[in-house]
N, C-alpha and C positions, 0 to 999 in steps of 0.2 A: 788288361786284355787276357790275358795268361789265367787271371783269375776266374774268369767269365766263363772260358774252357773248362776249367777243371769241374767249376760249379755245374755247368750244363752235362758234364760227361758225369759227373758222380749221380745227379737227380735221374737221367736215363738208365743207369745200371741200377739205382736202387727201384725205378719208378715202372720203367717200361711195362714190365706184365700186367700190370694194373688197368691198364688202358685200352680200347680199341685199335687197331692196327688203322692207320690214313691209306696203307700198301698194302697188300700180300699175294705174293708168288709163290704157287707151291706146286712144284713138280715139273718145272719149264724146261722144254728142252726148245732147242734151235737147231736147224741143219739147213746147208745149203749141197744139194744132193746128198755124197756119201759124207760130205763135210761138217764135224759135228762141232759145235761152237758151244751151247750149255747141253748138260744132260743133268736132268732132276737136281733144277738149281731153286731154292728157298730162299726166299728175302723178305722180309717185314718190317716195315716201315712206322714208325709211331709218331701221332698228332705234334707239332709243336716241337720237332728234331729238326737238327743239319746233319742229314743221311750222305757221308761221302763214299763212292764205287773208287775202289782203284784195282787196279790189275795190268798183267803187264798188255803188249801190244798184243794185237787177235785175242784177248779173251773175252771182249764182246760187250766192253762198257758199254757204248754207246749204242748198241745192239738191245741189250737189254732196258736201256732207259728209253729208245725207241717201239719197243713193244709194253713196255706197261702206257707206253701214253698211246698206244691203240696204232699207232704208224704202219706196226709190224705187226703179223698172226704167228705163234710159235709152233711149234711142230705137236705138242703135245704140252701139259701143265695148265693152271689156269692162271687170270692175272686180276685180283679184284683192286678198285681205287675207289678209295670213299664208298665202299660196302657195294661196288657195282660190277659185274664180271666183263672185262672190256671187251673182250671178242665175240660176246655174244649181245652185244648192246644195239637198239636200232640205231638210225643216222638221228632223231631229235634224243635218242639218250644219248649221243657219241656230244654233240652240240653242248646239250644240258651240262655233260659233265667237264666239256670244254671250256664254260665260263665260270668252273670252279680251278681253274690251275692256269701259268703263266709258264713259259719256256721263254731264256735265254739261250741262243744257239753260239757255236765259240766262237765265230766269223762277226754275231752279231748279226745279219741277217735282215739288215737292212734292207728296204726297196730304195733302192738309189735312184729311178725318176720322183720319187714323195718327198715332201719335205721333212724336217722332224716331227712338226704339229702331226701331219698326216701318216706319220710311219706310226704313231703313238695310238693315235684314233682309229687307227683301222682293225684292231678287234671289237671295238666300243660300236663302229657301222656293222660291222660283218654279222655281229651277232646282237648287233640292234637291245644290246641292255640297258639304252636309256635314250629320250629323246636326243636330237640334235642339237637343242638348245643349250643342251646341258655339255655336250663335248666338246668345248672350249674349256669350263670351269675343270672340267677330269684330267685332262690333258696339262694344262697349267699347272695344275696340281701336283700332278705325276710329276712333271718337269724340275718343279721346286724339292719333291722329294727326293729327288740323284741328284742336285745338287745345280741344279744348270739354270739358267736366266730366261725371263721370255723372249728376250732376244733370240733366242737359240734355236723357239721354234721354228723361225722362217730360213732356218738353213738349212741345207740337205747333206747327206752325209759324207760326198766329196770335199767338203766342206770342215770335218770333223777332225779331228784325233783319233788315234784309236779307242783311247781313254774314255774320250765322249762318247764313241761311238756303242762301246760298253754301258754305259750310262743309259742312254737313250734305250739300245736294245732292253734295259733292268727296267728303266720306265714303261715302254712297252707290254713288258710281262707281267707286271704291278695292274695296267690299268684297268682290268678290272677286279679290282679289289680279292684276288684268289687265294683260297686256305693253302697248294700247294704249287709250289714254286719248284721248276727243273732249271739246273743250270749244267749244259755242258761245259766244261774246259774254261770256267770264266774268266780268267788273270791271263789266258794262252796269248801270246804278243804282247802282251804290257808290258815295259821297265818296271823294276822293283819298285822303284814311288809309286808309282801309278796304280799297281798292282795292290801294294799294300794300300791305299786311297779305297781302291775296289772294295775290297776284303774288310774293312773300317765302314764302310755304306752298309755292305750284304748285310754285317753283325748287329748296326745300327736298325736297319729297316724289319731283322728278325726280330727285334728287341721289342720295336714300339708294335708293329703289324701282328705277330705270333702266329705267322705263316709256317708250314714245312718246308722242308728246303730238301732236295734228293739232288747231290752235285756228282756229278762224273770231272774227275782231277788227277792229273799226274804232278803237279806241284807241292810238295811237303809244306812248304811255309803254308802255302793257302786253305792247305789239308787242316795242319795245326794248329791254324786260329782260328780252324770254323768249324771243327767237327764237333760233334754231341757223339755219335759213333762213326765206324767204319767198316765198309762191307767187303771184304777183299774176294774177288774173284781169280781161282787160280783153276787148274785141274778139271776146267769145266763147270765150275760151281762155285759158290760163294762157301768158301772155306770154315768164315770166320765172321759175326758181325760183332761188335764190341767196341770198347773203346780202345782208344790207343792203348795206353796202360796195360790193358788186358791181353793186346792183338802181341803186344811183343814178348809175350811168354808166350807165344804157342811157334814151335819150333817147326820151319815150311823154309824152302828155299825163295822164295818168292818174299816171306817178308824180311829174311834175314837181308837179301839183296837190298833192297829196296827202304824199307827205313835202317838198319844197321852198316848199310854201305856208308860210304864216307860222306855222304852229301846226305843221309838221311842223318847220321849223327849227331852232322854239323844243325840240321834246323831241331833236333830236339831237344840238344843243348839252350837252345833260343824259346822255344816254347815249352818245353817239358818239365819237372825235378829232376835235380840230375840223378836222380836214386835209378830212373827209369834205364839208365843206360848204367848202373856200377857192374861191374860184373859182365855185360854183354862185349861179345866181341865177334 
């Protein structure tokens, strides 16, 4: 696992500029009234990454992962996604580009009158990608791929775990087959089994599918064993995108808190070299 990480962070450090951006934000800002949340914030995202956001409270993860998927208008900056400018896109380009990307929300975001089958199928109808006939085999599919039985379909999510509940929501976002994948806060309420279960699926489904991944996480372990890079939002802006490795030589009270605090230590002990931390304090 450990290994997998370092391979996928070293190939995005050496590889990223080669490539076409899957993301790019450049010059975003956000305000609610005189309340400014980004100002002239840049982010780029590359094909075939796990893009993780962290930053501390109000500085507008989910603020920001909600405006690049078109949710939200910014005050100024622009937001392109798969070479296409979101806020200036009609409703069948907003559509079009909606059946290329999947969102996991952290709640999981179930309809609780639907059963699983039908929580799963309801982009597959909505957006009418393929007959009816065919949305039983997609769905079963998807089901098998997180791991869960066809039994499962005909249960609804009062019915669930949390765990599963996660699960289902990941099948959902898979079903139709999308090059980029958002996941807010995904391990948020798990137990550490459970969690790391999650986290062991994401890296498995990144592996075989070579979807992108754009995660908003306050969790270090889940951060550790899934990042390609990381985008640290502090000061109203994305400070820093790189890898771990890299982010912790740049000297900011926000990362020193936050992974060099006690609890960030302790998981990079577990996931990292320990060269990463000789010398920090």
């Amino acid at each position: 696992m450990k290994d997998d990480v370092g391979h996928q962070q070293h190939l995005f450090s050496n590889n990223a500029l080669t490539v076409a951006p899957i993301i790019s934000v450049v010059g975003l800002k956000t305000a609610y009234g005189k309340h400014v949340v980004h100002e002239n914030l840049n982010l780029t995202v590359y094909p075939g990454e796990i893009l993780s956001l962290v930053g501390g409270s109000g500085s507008g993860k989910t603020t920001l992962l909600r405006q690049i998927m078109g949710l939200e208008t910014p005050a100024a900056g622009t937001v392109k996604v798969l070479g296409m400018p979101v806020s200036e896109m009609s409703l069948s380009e907003c559509d079009r580009l909606a059946r290329r990307w999947g969102v996991l929300f952290q709640a999981g975001a179930l309809f609780s009158a639907l059963s699983v089958f039908d929580n799963i199928a309801l982009p597959l109808r909505e957006l009418r990608t393929i007959p009816e006939g065919l949305v039983e085999d997609v769905v079963m599919c998807r089901l098998a791929m997180v791991g869960m039985s066809a039994d499962d379909a005909h249960k609804h999510p009062s019915d669930l775990s949390g765990g599963m509940i996660k699960r289902v929501a990941l099948a959902r976002a898979l079903s139709l087959d999308p090059e980029l994948l958002f996941l807010d806060e995904p391990t948020a309420g798990l137990d550490p089994q459970r969690s790391d279960e999650f986290v062991d699926l994401v890296r498995t489904l990144h592996q075989q599918l070579h979807f992108t991944v754009v995660m908003v996480t306050h969790d270090l372990d889940t951060l550790l064993a899934l990042s390609s890079r990381v985008a640290v939002l502090a000061d109203k802006r994305v400070i820093v995108t790189d890898t771990v490795q890299e982010i912790l030589k740049v000297d900011h009270p926000f990362i020193r808190t936050f992974f060099l605090g006690e609890r960030g230590r302790r998981a990079l002990r577990e996931y990292a070299p320990e060269e990463l931390l000789h010398g920090k304090s």
